[in-house]
Structure formats: structure tokens, C-alpha cells
C-alpha positions as CSV (number, residue, x, y, z in Angstrom):
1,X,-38.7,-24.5,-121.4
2,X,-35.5,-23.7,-119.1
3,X,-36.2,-24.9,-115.8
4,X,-35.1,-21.0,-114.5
5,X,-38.3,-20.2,-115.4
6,X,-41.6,-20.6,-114.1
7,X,-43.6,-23.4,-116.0
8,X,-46.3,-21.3,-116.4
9,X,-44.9,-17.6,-116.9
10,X,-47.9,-15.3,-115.8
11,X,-46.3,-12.9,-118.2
12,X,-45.8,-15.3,-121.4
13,X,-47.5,-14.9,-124.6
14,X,-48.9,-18.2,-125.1
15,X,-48.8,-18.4,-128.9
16,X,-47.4,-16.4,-131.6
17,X,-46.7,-16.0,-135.6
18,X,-43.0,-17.2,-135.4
19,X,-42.9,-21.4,-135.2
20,X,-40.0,-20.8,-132.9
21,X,-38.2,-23.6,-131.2
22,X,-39.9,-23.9,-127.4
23,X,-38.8,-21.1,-125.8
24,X,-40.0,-19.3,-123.0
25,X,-41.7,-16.2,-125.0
26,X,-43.2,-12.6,-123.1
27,X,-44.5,-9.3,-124.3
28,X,-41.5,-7.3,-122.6
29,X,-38.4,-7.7,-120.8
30,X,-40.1,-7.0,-117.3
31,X,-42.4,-9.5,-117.7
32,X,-39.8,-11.9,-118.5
33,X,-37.6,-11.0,-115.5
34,X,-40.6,-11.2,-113.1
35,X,-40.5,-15.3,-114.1
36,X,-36.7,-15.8,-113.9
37,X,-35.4,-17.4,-111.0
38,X,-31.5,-18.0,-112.0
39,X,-28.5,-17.1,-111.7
40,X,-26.8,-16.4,-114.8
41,X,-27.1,-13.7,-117.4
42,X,-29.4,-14.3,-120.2
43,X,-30.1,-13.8,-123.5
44,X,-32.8,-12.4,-125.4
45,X,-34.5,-12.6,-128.8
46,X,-36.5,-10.6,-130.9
47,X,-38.2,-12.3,-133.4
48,X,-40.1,-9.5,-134.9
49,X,-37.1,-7.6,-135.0
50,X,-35.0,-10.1,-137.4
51,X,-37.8,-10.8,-139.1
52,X,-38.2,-7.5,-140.4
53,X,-34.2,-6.9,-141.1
54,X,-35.1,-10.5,-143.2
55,X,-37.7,-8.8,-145.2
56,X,-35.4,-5.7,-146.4
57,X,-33.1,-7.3,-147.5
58,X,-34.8,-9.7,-149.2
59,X,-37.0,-7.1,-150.9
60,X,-34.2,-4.7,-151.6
61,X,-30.9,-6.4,-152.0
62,X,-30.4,-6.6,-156.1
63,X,-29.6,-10.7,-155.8
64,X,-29.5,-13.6,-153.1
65,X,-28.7,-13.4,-149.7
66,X,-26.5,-16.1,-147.6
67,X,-27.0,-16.0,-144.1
68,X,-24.2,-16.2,-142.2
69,X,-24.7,-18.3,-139.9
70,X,-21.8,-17.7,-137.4
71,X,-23.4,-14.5,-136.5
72,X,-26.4,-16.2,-134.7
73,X,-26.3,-20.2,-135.3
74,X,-29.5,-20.5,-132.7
75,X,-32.4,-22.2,-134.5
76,X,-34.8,-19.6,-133.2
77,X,-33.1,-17.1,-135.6
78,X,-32.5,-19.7,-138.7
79,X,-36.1,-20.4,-138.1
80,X,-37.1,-16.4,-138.1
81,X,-35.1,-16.2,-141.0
82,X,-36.0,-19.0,-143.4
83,X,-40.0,-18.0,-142.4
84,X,-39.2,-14.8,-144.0
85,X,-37.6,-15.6,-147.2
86,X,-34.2,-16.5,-146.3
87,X,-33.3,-19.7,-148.3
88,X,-29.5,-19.4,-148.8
89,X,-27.0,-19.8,-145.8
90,X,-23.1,-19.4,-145.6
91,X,-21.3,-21.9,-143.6
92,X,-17.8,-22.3,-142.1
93,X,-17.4,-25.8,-140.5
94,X,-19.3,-29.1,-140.3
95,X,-21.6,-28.5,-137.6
96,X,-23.0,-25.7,-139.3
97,X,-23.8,-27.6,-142.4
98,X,-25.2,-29.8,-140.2
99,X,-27.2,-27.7,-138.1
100,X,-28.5,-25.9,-141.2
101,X,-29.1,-29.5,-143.0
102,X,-31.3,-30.7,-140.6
103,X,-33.4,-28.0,-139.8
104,X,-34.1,-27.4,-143.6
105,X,-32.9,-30.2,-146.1
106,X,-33.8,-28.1,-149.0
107,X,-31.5,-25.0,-147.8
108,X,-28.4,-24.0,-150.1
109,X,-25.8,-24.2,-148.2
110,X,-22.5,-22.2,-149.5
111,X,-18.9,-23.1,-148.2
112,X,-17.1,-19.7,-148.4
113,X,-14.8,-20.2,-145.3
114,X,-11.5,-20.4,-148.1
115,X,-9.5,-23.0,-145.8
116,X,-11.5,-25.7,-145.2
117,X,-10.0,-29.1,-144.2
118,X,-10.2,-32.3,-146.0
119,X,-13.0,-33.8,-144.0
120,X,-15.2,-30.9,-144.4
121,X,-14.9,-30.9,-147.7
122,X,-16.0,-34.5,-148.0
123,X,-18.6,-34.3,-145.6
124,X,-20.2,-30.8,-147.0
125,X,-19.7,-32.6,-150.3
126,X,-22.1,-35.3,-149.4
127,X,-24.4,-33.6,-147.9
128,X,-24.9,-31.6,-151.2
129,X,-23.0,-28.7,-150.9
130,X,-21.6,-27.3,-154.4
131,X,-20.2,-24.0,-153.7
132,X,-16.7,-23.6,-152.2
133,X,-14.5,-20.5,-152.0
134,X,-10.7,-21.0,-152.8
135,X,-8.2,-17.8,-152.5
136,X,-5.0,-20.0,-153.1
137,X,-3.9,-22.6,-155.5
138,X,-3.4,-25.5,-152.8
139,X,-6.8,-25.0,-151.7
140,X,-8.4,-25.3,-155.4
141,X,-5.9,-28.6,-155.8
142,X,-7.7,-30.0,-152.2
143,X,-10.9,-29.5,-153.5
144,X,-10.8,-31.1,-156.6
145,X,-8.7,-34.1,-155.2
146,X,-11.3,-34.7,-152.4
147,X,-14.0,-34.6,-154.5
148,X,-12.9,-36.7,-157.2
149,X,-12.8,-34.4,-159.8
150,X,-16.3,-34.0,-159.7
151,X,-18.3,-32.1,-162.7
152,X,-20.5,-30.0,-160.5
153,X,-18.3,-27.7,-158.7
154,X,-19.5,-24.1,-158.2
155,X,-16.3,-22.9,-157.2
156,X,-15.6,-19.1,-156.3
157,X,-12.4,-17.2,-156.1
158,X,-11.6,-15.1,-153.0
159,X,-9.9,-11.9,-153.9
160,X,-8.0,-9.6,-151.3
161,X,-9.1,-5.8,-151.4
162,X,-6.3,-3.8,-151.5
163,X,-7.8,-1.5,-148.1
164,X,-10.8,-1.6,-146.2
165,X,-12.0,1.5,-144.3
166,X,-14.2,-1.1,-142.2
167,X,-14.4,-0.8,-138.5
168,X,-13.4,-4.4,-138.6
169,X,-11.1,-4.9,-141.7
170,X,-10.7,-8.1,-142.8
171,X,-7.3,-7.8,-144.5
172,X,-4.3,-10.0,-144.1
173,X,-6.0,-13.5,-143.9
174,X,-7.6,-14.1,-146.6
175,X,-8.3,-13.5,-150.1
176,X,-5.7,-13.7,-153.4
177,X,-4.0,-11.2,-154.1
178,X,-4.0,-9.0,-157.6
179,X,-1.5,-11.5,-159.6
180,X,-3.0,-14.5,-158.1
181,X,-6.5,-13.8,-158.1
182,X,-6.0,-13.6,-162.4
183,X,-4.6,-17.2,-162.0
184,X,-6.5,-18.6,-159.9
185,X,-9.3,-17.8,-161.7
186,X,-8.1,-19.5,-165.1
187,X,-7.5,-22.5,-163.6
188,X,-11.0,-22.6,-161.0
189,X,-12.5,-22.3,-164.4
190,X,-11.0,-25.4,-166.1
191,X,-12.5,-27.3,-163.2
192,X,-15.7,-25.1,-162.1
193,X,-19.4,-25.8,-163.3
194,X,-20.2,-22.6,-162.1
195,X,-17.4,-19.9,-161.2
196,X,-17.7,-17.1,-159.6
197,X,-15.7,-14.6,-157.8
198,X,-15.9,-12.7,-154.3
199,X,-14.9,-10.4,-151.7
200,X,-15.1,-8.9,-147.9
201,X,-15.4,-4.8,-147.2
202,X,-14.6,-5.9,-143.7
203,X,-17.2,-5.8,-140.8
204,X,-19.1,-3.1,-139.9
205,X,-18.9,-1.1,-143.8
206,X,-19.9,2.6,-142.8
207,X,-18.4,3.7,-146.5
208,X,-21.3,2.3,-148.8
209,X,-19.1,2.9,-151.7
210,X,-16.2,0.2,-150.4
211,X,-19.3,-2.0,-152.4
212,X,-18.6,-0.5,-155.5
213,X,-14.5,-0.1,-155.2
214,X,-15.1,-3.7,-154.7
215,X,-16.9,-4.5,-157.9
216,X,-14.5,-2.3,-160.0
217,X,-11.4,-4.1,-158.6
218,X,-13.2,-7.2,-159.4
219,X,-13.7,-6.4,-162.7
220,X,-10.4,-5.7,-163.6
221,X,-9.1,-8.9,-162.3
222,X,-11.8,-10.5,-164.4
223,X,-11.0,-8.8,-167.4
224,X,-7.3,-9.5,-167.3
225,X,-7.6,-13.2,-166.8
226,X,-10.2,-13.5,-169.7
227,X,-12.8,-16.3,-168.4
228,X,-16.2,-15.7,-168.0
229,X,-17.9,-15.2,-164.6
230,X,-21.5,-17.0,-163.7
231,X,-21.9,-15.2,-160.1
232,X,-20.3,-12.3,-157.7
233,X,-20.6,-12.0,-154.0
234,X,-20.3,-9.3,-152.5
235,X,-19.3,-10.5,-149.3
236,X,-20.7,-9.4,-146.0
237,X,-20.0,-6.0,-144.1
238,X,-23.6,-4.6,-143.7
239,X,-23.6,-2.4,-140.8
240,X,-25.7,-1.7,-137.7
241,X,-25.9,1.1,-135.8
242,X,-24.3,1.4,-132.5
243,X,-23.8,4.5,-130.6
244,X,-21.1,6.7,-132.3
245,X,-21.2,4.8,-135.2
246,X,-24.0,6.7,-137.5
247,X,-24.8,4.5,-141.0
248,X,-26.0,5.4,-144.0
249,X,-29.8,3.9,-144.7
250,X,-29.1,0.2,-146.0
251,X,-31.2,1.2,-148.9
252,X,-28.1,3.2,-150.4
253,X,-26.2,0.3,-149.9
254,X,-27.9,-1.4,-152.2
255,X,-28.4,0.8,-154.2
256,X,-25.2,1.5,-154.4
257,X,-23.9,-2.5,-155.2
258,X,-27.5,-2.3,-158.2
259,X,-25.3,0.9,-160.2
260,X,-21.9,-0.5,-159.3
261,X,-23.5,-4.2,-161.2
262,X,-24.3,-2.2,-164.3
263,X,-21.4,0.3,-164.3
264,X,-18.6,-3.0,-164.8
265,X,-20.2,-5.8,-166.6
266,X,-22.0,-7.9,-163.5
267,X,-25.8,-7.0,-163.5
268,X,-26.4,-10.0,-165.6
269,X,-24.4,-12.8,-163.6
270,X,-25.9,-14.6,-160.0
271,X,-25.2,-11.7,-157.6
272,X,-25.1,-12.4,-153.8
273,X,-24.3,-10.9,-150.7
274,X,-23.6,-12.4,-147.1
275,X,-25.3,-10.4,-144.0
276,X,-24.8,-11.6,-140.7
277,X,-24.9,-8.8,-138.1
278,X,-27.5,-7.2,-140.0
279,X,-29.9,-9.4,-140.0
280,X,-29.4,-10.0,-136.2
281,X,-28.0,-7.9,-134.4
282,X,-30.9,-5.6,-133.2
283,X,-32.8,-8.8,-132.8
284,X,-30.9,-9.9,-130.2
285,X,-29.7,-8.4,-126.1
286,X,-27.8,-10.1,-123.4
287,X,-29.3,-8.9,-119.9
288,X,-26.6,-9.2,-116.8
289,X,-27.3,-8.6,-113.8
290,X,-24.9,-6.0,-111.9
291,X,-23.5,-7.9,-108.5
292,X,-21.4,-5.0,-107.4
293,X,-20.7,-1.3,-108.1
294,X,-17.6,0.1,-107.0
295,X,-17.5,4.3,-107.7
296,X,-18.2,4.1,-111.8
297,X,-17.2,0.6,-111.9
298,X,-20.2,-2.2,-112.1
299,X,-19.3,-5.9,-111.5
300,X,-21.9,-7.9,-114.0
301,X,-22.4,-11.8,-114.5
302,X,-21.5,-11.5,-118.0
303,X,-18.4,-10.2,-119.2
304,X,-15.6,-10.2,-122.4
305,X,-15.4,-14.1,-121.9
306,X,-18.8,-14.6,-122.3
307,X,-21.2,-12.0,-125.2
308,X,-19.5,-8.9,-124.2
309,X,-16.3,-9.7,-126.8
310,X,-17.0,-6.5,-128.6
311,X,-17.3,-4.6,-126.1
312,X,-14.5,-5.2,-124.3
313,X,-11.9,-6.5,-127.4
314,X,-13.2,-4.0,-129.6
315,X,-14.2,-1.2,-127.3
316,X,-17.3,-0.9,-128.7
317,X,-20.5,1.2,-126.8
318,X,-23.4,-0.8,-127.0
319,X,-26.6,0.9,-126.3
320,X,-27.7,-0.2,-122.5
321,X,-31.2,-0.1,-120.6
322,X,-31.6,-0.3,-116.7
323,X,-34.6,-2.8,-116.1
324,X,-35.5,-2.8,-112.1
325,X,-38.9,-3.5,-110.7
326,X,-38.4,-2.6,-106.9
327,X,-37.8,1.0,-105.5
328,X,-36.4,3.2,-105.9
329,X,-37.2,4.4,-109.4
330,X,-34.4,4.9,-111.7
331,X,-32.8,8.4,-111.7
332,X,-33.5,10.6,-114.1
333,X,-29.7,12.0,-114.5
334,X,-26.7,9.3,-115.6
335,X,-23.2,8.7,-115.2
336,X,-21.2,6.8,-117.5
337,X,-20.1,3.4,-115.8
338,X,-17.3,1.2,-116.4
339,X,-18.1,-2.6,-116.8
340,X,-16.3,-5.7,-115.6
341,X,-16.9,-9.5,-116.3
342,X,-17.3,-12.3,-113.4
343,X,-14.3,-14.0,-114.3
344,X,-11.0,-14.4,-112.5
345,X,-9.2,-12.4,-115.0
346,X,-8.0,-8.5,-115.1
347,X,-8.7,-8.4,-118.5
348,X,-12.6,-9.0,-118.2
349,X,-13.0,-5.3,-118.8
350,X,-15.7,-3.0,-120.7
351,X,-14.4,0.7,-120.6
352,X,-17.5,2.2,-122.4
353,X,-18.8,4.7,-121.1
354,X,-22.1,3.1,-120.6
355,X,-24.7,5.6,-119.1
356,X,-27.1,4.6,-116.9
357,X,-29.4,6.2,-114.2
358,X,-26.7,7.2,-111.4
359,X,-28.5,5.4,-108.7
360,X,-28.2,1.9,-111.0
361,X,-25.9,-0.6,-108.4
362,X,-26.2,-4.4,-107.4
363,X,-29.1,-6.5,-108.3
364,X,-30.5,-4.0,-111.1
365,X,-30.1,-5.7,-114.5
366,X,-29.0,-3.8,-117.7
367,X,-29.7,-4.5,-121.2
368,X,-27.0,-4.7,-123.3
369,X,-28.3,-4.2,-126.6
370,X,-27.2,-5.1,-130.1
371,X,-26.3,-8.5,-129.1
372,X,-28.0,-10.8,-131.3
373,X,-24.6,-10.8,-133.4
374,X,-21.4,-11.8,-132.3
375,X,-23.0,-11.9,-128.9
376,X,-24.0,-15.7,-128.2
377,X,-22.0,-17.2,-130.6
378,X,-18.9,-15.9,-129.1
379,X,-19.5,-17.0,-125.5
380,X,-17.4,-19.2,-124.1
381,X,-17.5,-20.8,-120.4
382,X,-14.1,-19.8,-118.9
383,X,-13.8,-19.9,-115.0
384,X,-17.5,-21.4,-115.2
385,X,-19.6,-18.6,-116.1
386,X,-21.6,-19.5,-119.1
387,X,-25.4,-19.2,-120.1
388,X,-27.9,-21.2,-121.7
389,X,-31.3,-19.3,-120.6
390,X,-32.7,-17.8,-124.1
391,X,-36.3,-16.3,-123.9
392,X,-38.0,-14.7,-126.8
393,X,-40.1,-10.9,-126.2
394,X,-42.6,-10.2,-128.9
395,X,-42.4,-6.8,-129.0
């Protein structure tokens, strides 16, 4: 239990339904507070929350779902997740095969990060990962020369979209494109156990059918290079909603992806998909305490360099919540503040608009919502501002 908070919280929940890692766990954010006596931001986790994303996609999704785990690599939520039917994780480098290794030796693990260094390979190889994603002809070569040739490579071909409509589009990096992906799919198949072939909408997919332009590009490149397929993934993408982004119900996404199967030729093959801020995201808030208001402008301990990336990179308005225990109450009527980090740097800046009660100024803490992807993981400790308090509300 971090040392921040009291050993005994008079607010804690003393046992719960989760087998979490030892956390300090509460019934609500005030109580929680009430206990903390640091004096960095912190970050929050909602168990029941990811738990429940877990469950619908593992009910409703037509196929397997891989994790992926650079979303929310904390243990709390690869516990939450695995407790609720998640068996199948994608990984990038080697301390997420690790990480993922040790806390469940029977986990799948899939490598679909398609440049992956000649270590890695080895390693994840050893460990008893199969399944690797190439998008280019060098990286196939790697594979097969670090491994030895070996006979049970589940290998899967990358392919570019030709246009993402994405808030994040993932374009440019990665994936084969049209020409290529038809070779590289003849020759992963004179090497591949298993072959397979998959794609990326891009992050944050409000256009459910980017799923099934996907599948029908796919298919095409399939059918031109004439080899047969054992598995398509549809890549990540599922979306959550922030303010001024509305999404359709995830329910028409797959729904969606089921016809899309059936419509070109895939309904029979391993079909998988690779959520990462849908599972988490809601699960998940950083709270920051405001050390300064200037006009519209707060100054918070957390900032762009730390879990507020997206929100200052991406401009993005994450839903906010003014938690204060000491008068004055709240105001009823809200402004719409501007945020800035505690760093050194200019650039440590959140335009929003966040709205919050008009009387919120130093020593209130705000919510930041929506965190639970992209949040932590992103952090870094520039200038010295970092966080490692994590508490869990069971709400």
C-alpha cells in the first residue's frame, strides 16, 4: 500500500471480488482523498468498470479479443481483464511479453508490432510466442532467419488501408501496400503454419463501417494473391466516448465486422480483434490537484508530460469533475478553464474548454476522466513530476 496513504484508510473497502494487486481500494473518490497525504497527482482505477467493457466484448465480439496491452500495462487491469474472460493479449516489446508471461504463463501472447528487432524476436520466440505481424519483405526474411526456419510460425500480413476517417489515423507507418500486401502474402505462406492477414481503422473509429471497407479491401488482396487464409484481425480502433465525440453503440460494431465476415469469404477463418482503449478507458481517471488559477487558466500537478498527452497533443475534452470537501460548496454555474502542466515548459498546455464550477481555484482537485487509456502508460517524469500513487474505487 503507497505509503501516501493512511495504513488503515477509514474509508477503504476491506475486501472485494477483483484479486487485484495490493492497492489501496475505497467506495468513492472522496473517501479516497480524505486518506491521501501526498503530493503528486494520482491515478485511479475502476475495476468494475473494465470489467464490464471485458464482458461485452467478450460476449458480443464475433471471434477473439487481444488485449492491447500498451493501453493500460498495470497488472490491476490485466488481472480485471483475464478474471473476466480475456485470454489473448497483443504485445509490442519485451517487457510486455514479459510482464504478461509472468502474470499468466498460459496467456497467448500475439507479436503484432510489424518492426520488431532481432532480440525480441528471439526472446518472444522462447517464451512461446507464435504469432508475428510482417508488413514488408525484410521483416518476413528477419523472422524466419531468427527463428531458424522454424515449422510453427503463425505469421500475419499487415496491410495499409488506403484512408482512415479515424480521429487518430494510423496511416503512413505501417502496413503493405496494395502490390505488396499480394506478395507478401505468397511468400508468408510458403513459410507460415498458420497465416493470416490484418489491419488498423486508426484510433478512435467513429465510422463503424471503416470495419467492413476493411474486410472487403482484404478480401481482394486475398483473392488476387491466391493462398488460403487461417485467421483475420481486425485490428483495434474501438471507440469511447469523450465529450463532442458521440459513438455508435459498440454492438453495431460488431455487428457490423459478423455481416462484413460473411459478405467476403471470412466467417469461417480465426477472426480477432485488438481493443485497447475500449476496454479501459472509462475504467480509469487521473485526479490533479489545481495549485494556481490565474483568470480561466488553472495550474495543475499533472500536465501533457505526464497522463494529459491527449489532451493537450491531441486537444481532446476529457470529461472533468470538481472533488472538494471544505467550504465553500461548488458553484452551481461553470466557466470553461484552460489547463496547464507543472513542468518548466510553455508547451505543458490543455486548451479545452474544461467546465467546472466557477468558484473551482487552488487546492480543489479535478477528475480528469477517461484516463485509464493512453493516460498512465504515456506518463513520463520530465522536470521531476511523475506519479506512482494508484488506488482502486469500487463503485
Amino acid at each position: 500500500m503507497s505509503e501516501s496513504f493512511s495504513t488503515v484508510p477509514s474509508g477503504a473497502i476491506r475486501s472485494f471480488d477483483f484479486n487485484l494487486f495490493d492497492l489501496p481500494t475505497f467506495g468513492s473518490v472522496r473517501d479516497a482523498l480524505a486518506q491521501y497525504h501526498g503530493d503528486d497527482h494520482i491515478y485511479v482505477l475502476y475495476p468494475r468498470r473494465i470489467a464490464a467493457a471485458a464482458e461485452a466484448f467478450v460476449q458480443g465480439f464475433p471471434g477473439d479479443i487481444l488485449y492491447a496491452v500498451k493501453a493500460n500495462p498495470h497488472p490491476a487491469v490485466l488481472k480485471t481483464l483475464w478474471t473476466h474472460g480475456v485470454r489473448q493479449f497483443d504485445v509490442a516489446s519485451k517487457r510486455e511479453v514479459d510482464l504478461v508471461s509472468e502474470l499468466y504463463p498460459d496467456a497467448e501472447l500475439f507479436l503484432m508490432h510489424p518492426v520488431k528487432s532481432r532480440q525480441l524476436i528471439r526472446h518472444a520466440y522462447a517464451m512461446g510466442v507464435r504469432h508475428f505481424a510482417v508488413d514488408c519483405l525484410e521483416e518476413l526474411d528477419k523472422i524466419v532467419d531468427v527463428t531458424e526456419g522454424a515449422a510453427d510460425l503463425h505469421l500475419h500480413v499487415r496491410m495499409a488501408l488506403p484512408k482512415s476517417t479515424a480521429k487518430m489515423p494510423l496511416v503512413g507507418k505501417f502496413g503493405a501496400g496494395f502490390e505488396d500486401a499480394i506478395t507478401l502474402l505468397r511468400e508468408a505462406a510458403l513459410v507460415s503454419a498458420h497465416l493470416g492477414m490484418c489491419f488498423h481503422v486508426g484510433s478512435q473509429c467513429l465510422d463503424v463501417e471503416s470495419y467492413s471497407h476493411g474486410l472487403a479491401y482484404a478480401a481482394k488482396i486475398r483473392d488476387l494473391a491466391g493462398v488460403a487464409l487461417d485467421s483475420i484481425d481486425v485490428g483495434g480502433g474501438f471507440p469511447v466516448a469523450y465529450p463532442e465525440m458521440e459513438i455508435p453503440p459498440m454492438a453495431d460494431y460488431f455487428s457490423e465486422i459478423s455481416e462484413a465476415l460473411a459478405t467476403y469469404g471470412f466467417e469461417d477463418l480465426a477472426v480477432y480483434g485488438e481493443p485497447g482503449r475500449a476496454l479501459c478507458a472509462t475504467g480509469g481517471s487521473t485526479i490533479a490537484r489545481v495549485e494556481l488559477r490565474k483568470g480561466t487558466d488553472l495550474y495543475l500537478n499533472d500536465g501533457t508530460y505526464g497522463s494529459l498527452f491527449d489532451a493537450g497533443a491531441c486537444a481532446w475534452k476529457f470529461p472533468v469533475k470538481l472533488h472538494r470537501d471544505q467550504p465553500p460548496s461548488p458553484s452551481a454555474n461553470t466557466v470553461g478553464f484552460r489547463f496547464f502542466g507543472p513542468t518548466c515548459d510553455s508547451i505543458d498546455v490543455m486548451n479545452g474548454p474544461f467546465h467546472l464550477p466557477a468558484n473551482t481555484g487552488e487546492g480543489d482537485w479535478i477528475e480528469i476522466e477517461h484516463l485509464g487509456a493512453y493516460g498512465q502508460s504515456l506518463a513520463t517524469s520530465f522536470n521531476g513530476f511523475s506519479s506512482d500513487h494508484v488506488f482502486v474505487v469500487l463503485e
